[in-house]
Chimera marker file (.cmm) of the C-alpha trace (Angstrom):
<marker_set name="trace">
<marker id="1" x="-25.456" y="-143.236" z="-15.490" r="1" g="1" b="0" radius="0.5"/>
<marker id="2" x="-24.488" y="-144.433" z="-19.094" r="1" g="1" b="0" radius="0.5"/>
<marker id="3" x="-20.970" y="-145.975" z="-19.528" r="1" g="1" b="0" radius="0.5"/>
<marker id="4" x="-18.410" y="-144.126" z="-21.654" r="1" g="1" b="0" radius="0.5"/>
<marker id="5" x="-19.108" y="-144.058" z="-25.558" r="1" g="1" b="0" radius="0.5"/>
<marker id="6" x="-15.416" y="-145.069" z="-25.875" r="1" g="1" b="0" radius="0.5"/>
<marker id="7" x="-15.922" y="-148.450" z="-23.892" r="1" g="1" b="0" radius="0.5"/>
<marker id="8" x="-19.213" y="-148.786" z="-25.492" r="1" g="1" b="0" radius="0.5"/>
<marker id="9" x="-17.456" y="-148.820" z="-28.798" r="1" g="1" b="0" radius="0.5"/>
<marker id="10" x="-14.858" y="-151.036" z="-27.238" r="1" g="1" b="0" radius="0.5"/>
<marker id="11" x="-17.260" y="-153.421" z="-26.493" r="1" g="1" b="0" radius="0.5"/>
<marker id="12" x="-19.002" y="-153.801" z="-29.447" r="1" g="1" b="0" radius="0.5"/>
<marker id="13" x="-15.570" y="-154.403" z="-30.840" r="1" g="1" b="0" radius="0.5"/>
<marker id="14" x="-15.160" y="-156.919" z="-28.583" r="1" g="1" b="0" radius="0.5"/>
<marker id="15" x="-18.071" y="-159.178" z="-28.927" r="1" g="1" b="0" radius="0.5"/>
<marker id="16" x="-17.343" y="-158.510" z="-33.172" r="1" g="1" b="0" radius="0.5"/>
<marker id="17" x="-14.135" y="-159.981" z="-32.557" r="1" g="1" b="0" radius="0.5"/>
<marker id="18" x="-15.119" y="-162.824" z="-30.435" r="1" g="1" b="0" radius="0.5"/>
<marker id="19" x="-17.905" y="-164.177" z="-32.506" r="1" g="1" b="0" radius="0.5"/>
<marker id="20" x="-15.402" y="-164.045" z="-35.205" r="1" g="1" b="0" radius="0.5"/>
<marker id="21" x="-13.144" y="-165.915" z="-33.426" r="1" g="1" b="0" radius="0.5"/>
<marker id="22" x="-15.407" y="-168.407" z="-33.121" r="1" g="1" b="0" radius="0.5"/>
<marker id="23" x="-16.478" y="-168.501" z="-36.531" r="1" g="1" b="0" radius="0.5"/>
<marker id="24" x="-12.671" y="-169.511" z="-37.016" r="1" g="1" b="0" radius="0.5"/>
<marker id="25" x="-13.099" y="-172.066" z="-34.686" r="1" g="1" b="0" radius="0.5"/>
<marker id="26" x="-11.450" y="-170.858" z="-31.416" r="1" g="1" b="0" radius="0.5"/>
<marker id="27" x="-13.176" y="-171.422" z="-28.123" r="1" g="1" b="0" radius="0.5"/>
<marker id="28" x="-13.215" y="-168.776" z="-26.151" r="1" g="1" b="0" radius="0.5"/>
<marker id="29" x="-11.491" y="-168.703" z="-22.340" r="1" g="1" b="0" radius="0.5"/>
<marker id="30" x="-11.878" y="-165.337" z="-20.515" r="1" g="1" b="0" radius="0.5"/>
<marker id="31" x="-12.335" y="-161.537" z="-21.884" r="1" g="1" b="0" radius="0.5"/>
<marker id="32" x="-10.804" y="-158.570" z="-20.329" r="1" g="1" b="0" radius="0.5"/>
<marker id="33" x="-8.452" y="-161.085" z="-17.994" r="1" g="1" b="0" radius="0.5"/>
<marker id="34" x="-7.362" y="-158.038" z="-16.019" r="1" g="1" b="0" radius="0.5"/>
<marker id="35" x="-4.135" y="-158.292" z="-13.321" r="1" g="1" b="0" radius="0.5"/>
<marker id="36" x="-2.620" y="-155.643" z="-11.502" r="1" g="1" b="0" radius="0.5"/>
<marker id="37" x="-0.123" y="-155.243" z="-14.265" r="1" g="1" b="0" radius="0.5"/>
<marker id="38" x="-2.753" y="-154.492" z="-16.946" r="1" g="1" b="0" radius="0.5"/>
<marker id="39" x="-5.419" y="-155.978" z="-19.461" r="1" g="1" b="0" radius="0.5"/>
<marker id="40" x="-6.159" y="-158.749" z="-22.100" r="1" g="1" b="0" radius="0.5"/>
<marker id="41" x="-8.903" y="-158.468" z="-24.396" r="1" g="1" b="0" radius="0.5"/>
<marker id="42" x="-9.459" y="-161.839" z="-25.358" r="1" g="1" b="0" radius="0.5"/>
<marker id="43" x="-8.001" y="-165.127" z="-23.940" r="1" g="1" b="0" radius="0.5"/>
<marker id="44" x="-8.847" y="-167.811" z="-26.633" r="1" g="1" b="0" radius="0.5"/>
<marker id="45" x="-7.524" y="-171.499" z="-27.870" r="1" g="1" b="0" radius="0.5"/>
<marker id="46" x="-7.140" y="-172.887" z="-31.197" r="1" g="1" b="0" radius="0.5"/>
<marker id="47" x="-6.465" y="-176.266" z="-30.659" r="1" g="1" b="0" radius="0.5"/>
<marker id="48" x="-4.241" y="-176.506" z="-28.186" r="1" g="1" b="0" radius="0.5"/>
<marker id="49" x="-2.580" y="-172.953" z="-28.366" r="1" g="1" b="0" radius="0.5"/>
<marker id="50" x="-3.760" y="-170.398" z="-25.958" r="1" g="1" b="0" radius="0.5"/>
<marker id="51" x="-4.114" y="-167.178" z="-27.838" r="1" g="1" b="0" radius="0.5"/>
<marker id="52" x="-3.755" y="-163.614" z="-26.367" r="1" g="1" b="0" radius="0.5"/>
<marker id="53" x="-5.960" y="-161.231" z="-28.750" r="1" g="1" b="0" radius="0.5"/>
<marker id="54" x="-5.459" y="-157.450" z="-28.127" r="1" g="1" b="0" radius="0.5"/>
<marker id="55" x="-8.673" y="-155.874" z="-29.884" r="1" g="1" b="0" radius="0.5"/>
<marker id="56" x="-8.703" y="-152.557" z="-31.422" r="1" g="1" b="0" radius="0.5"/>
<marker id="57" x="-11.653" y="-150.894" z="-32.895" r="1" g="1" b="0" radius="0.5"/>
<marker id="58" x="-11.614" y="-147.580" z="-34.601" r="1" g="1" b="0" radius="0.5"/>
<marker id="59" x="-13.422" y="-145.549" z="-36.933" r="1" g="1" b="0" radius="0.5"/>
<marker id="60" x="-10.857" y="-144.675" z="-39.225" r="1" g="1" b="0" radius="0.5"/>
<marker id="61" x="-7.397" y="-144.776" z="-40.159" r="1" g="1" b="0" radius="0.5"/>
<marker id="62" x="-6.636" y="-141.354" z="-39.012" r="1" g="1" b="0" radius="0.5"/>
<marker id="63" x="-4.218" y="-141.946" z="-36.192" r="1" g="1" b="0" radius="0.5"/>
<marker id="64" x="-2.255" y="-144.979" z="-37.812" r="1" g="1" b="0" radius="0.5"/>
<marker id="65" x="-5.028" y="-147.847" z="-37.868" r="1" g="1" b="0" radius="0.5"/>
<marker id="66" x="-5.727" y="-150.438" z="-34.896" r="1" g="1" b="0" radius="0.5"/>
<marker id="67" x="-2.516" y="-152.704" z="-35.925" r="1" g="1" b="0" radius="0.5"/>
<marker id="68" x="-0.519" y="-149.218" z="-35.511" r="1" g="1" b="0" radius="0.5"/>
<marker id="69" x="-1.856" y="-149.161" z="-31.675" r="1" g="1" b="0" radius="0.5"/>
<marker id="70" x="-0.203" y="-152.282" z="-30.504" r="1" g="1" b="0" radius="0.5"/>
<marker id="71" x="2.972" y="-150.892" z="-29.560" r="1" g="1" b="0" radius="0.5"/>
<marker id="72" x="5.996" y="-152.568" z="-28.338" r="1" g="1" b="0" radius="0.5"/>
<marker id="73" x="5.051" y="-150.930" z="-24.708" r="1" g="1" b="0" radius="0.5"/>
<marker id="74" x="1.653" y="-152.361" z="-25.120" r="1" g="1" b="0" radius="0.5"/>
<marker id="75" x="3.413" y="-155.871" z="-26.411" r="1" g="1" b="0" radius="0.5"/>
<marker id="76" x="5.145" y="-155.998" z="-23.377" r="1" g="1" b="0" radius="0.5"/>
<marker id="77" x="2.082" y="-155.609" z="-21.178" r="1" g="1" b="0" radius="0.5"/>
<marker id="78" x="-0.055" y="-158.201" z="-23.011" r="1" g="1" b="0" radius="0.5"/>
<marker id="79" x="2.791" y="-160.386" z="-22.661" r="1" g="1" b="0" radius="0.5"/>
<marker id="80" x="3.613" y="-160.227" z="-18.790" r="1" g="1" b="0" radius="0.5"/>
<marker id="81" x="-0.394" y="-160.123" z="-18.231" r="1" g="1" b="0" radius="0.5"/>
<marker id="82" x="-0.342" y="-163.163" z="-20.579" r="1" g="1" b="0" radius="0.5"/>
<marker id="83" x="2.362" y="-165.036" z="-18.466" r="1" g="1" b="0" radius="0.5"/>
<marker id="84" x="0.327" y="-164.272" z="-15.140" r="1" g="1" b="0" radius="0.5"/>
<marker id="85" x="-2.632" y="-166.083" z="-17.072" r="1" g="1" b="0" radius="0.5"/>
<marker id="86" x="-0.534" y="-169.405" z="-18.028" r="1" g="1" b="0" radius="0.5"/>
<marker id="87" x="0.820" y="-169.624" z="-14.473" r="1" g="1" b="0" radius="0.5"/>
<marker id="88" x="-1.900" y="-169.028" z="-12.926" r="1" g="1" b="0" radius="0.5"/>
<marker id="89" x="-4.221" y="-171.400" z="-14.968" r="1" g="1" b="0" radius="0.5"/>
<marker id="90" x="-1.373" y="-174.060" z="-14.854" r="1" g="1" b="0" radius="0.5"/>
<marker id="91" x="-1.083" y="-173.760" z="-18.586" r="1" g="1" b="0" radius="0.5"/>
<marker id="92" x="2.745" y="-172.875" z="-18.521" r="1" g="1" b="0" radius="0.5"/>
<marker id="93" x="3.501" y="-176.027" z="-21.305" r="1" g="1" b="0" radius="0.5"/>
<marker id="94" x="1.018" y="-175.509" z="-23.768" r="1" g="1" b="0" radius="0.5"/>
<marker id="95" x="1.716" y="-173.845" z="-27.234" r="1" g="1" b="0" radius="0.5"/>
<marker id="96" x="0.642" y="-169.829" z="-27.128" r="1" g="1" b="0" radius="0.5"/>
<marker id="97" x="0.857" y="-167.084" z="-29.398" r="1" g="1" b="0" radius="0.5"/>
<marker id="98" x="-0.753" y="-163.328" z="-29.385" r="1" g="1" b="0" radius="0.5"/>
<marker id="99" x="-3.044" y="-162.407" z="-32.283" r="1" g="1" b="0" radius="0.5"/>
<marker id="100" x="-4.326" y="-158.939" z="-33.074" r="1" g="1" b="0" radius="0.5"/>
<marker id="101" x="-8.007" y="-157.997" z="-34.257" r="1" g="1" b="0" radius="0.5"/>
<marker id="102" x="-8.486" y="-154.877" z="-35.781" r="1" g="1" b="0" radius="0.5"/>
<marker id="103" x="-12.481" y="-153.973" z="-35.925" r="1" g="1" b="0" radius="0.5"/>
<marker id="104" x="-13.079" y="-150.885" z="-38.333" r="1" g="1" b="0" radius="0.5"/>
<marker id="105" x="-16.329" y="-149.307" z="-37.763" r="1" g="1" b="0" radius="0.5"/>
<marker id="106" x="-19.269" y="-149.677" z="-40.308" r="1" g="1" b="0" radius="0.5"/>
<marker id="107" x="-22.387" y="-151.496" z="-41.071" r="1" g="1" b="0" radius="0.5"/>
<marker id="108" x="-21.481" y="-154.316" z="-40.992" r="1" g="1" b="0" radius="0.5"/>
<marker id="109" x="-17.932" y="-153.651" z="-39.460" r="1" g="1" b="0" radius="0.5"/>
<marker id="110" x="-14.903" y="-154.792" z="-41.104" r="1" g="1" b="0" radius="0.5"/>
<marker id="111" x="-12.655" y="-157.075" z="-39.286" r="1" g="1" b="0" radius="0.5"/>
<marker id="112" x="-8.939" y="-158.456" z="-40.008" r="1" g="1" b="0" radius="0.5"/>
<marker id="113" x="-7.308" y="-160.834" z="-37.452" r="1" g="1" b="0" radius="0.5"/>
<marker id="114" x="-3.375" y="-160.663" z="-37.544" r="1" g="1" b="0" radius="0.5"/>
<marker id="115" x="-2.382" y="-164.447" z="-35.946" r="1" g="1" b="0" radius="0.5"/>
<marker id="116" x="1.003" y="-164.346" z="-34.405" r="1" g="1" b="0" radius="0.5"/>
<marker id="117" x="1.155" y="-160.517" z="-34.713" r="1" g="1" b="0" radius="0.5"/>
<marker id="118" x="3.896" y="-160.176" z="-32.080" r="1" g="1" b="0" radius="0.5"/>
<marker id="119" x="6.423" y="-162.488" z="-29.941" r="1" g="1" b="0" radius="0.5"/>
<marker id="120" x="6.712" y="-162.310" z="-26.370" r="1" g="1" b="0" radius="0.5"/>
<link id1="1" id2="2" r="1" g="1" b="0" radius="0.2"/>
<link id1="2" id2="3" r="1" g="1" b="0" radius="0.2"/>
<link id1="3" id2="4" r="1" g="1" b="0" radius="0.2"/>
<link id1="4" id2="5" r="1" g="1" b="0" radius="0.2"/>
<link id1="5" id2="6" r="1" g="1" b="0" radius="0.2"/>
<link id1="6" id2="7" r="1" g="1" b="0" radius="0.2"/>
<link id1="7" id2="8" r="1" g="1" b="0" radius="0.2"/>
<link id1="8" id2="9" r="1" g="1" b="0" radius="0.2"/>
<link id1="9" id2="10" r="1" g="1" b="0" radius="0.2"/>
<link id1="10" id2="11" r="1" g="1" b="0" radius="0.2"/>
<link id1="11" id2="12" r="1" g="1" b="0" radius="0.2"/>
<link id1="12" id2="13" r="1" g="1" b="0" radius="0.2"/>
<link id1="13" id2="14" r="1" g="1" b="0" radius="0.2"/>
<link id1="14" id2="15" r="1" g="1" b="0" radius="0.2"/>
<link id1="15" id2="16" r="1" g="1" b="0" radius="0.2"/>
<link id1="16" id2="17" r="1" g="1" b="0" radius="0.2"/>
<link id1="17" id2="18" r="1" g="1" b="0" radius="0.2"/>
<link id1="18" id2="19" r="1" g="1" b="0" radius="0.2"/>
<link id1="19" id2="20" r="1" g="1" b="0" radius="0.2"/>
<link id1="20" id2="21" r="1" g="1" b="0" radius="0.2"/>
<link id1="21" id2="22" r="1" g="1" b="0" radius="0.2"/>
<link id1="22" id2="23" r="1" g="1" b="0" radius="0.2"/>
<link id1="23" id2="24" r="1" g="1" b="0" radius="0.2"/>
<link id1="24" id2="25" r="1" g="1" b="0" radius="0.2"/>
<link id1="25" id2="26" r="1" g="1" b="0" radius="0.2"/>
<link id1="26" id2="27" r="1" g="1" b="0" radius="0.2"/>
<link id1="27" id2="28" r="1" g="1" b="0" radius="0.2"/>
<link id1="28" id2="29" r="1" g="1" b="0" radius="0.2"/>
<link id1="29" id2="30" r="1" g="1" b="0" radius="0.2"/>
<link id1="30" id2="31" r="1" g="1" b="0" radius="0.2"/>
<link id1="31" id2="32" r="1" g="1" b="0" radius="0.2"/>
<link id1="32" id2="33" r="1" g="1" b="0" radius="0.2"/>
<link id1="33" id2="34" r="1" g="1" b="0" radius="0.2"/>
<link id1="34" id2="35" r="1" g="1" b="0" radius="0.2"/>
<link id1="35" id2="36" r="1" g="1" b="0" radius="0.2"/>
<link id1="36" id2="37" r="1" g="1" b="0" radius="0.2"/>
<link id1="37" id2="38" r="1" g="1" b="0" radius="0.2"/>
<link id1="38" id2="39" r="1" g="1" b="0" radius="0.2"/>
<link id1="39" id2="40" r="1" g="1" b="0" radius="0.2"/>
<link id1="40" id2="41" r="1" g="1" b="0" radius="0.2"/>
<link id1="41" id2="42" r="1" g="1" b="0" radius="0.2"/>
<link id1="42" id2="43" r="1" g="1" b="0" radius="0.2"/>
<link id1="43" id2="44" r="1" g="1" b="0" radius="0.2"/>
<link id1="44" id2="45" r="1" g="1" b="0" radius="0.2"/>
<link id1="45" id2="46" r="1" g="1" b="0" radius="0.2"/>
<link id1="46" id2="47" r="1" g="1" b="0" radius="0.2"/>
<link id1="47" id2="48" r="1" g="1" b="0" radius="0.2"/>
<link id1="48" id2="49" r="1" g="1" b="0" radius="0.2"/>
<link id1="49" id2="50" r="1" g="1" b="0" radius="0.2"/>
<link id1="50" id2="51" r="1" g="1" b="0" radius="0.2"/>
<link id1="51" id2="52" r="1" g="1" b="0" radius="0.2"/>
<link id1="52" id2="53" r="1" g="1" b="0" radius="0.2"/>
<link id1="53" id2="54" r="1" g="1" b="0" radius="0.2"/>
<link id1="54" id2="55" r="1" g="1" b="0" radius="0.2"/>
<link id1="55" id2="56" r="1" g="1" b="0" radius="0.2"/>
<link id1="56" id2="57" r="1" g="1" b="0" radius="0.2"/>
<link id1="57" id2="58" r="1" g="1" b="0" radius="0.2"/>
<link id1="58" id2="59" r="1" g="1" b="0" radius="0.2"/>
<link id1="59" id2="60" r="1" g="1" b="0" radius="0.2"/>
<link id1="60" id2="61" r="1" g="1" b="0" radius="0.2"/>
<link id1="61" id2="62" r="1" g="1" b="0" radius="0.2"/>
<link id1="62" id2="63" r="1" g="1" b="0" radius="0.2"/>
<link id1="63" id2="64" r="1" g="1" b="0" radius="0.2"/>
<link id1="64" id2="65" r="1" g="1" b="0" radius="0.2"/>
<link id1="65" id2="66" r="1" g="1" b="0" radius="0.2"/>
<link id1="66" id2="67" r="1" g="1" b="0" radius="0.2"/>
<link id1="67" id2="68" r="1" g="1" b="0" radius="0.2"/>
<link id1="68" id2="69" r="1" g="1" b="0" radius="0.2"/>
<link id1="69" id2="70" r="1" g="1" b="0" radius="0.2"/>
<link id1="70" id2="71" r="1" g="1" b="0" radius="0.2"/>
<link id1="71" id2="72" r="1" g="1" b="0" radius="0.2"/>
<link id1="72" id2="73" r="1" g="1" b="0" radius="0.2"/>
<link id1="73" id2="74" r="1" g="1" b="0" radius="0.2"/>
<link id1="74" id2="75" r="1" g="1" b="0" radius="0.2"/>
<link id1="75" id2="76" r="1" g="1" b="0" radius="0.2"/>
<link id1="76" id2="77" r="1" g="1" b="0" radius="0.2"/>
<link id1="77" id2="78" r="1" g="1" b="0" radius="0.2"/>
<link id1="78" id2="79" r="1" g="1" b="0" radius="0.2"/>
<link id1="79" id2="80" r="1" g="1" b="0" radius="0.2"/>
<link id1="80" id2="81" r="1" g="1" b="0" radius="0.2"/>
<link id1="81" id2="82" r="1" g="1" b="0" radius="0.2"/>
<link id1="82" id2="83" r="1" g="1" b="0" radius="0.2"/>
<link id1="83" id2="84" r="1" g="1" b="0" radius="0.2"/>
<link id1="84" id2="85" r="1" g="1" b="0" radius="0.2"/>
<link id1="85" id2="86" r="1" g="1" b="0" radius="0.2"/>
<link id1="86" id2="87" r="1" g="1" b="0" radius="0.2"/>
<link id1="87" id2="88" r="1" g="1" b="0" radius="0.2"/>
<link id1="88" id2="89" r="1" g="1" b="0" radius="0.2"/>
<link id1="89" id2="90" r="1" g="1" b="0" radius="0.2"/>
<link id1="90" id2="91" r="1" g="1" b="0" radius="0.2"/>
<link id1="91" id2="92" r="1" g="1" b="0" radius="0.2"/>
<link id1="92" id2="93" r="1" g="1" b="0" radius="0.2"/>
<link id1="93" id2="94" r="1" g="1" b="0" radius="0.2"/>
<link id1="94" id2="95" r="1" g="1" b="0" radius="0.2"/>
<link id1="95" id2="96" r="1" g="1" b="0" radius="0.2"/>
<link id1="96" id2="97" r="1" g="1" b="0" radius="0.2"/>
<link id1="97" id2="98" r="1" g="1" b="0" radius="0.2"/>
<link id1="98" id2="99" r="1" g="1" b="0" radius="0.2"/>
<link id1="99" id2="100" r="1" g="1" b="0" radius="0.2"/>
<link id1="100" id2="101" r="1" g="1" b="0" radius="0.2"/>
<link id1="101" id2="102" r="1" g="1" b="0" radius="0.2"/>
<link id1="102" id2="103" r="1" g="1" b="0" radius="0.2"/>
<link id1="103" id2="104" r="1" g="1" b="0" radius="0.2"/>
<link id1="104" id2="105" r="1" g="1" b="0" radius="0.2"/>
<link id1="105" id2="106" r="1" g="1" b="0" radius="0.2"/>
<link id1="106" id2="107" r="1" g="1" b="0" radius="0.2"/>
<link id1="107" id2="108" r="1" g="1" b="0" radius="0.2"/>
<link id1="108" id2="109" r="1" g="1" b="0" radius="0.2"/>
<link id1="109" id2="110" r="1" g="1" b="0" radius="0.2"/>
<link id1="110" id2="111" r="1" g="1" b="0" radius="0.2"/>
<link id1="111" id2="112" r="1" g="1" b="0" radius="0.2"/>
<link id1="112" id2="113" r="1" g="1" b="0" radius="0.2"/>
<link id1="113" id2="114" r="1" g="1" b="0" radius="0.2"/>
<link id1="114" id2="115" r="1" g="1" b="0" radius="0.2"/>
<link id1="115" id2="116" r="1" g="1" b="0" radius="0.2"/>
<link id1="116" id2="117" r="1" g="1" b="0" radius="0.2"/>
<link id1="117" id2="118" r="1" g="1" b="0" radius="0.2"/>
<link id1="118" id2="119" r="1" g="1" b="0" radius="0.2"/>
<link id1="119" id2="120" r="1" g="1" b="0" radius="0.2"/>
</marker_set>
C-alpha cells in the first residue's frame, strides 16, 4: 500500500531542504525527532548552534505560503519538542535557534531558509 501523496510531498521537501542545508554547511543531527508532545523536521548544527528547522513545502501561495504555516501554536510545539531534544542529548548549554525552510514546488523547486525565524 502506497504512502500518502501528502507525506510523499513532505518528504521530498524534506530531503530538498536538507541537502540544502548542507550546501550551507550545516551537519545534519536527526529528521522527524518525534516525542510524545509532537514533531521536528530537521535537527541540524551550524557550528556550534543546534538548529530546529520546521519544513514546509507547498505548491502555491494559495493558503498564505509555508512561512504563513508556522504559527505561534506550532512555535510553541517545535519549541517544547526542541527542549526535550537538548535535555535529552545533554546539549542544554549550547547556542540554538529555530530556522524555517519553505520548499515551493517546481522543477527544480524553489527554496528560501528563514534563520532565526522565531524565539522560543
Amino acid at each position: 500500500m502506497g504512502r500518502d501523496p501528502r507525506q510523499r510531498v513532505g518528504q521530498d521537501g524534506e530531503d530538498a531542504a536538507c541537502a540544502e542545508l548542507r550546501r550551507r554547511g550545516y551537519e545534519i543531527l536527526a529528521r522527524r525527532y518525534r516525542t510524545r508532545r509532537g514533531e521536528i523536521d530537521i535537527v541540524a548544527r551550524e557550528g556550534r548552534t543546534v538548529v530546529f528547522v520546521e519544513v514546509k513545502t507547498r505548491a502555491d501561495d494559495r493558503f498564505g505560503g509555508g512561512a504563513a504555516a508556522v504559527t505561534w501554536r506550532k512555535q510553541r510545539t517545535i519549541a517544547m519538542v526542541a527542549t526535550e531534544f537538548l535535555e535529552r542529548t545533554g546539549a542544554g548549554n549550547v547556542p540554538c535557534r529555530f530556522d524555517v525552510v519553505v520548499v515551493s514546488r517546481g522543477t527544480p523547486p524553489r527554496l528560501e531558509v528563514f534563520t532565526n525565524a522565531f524565539g522560543g
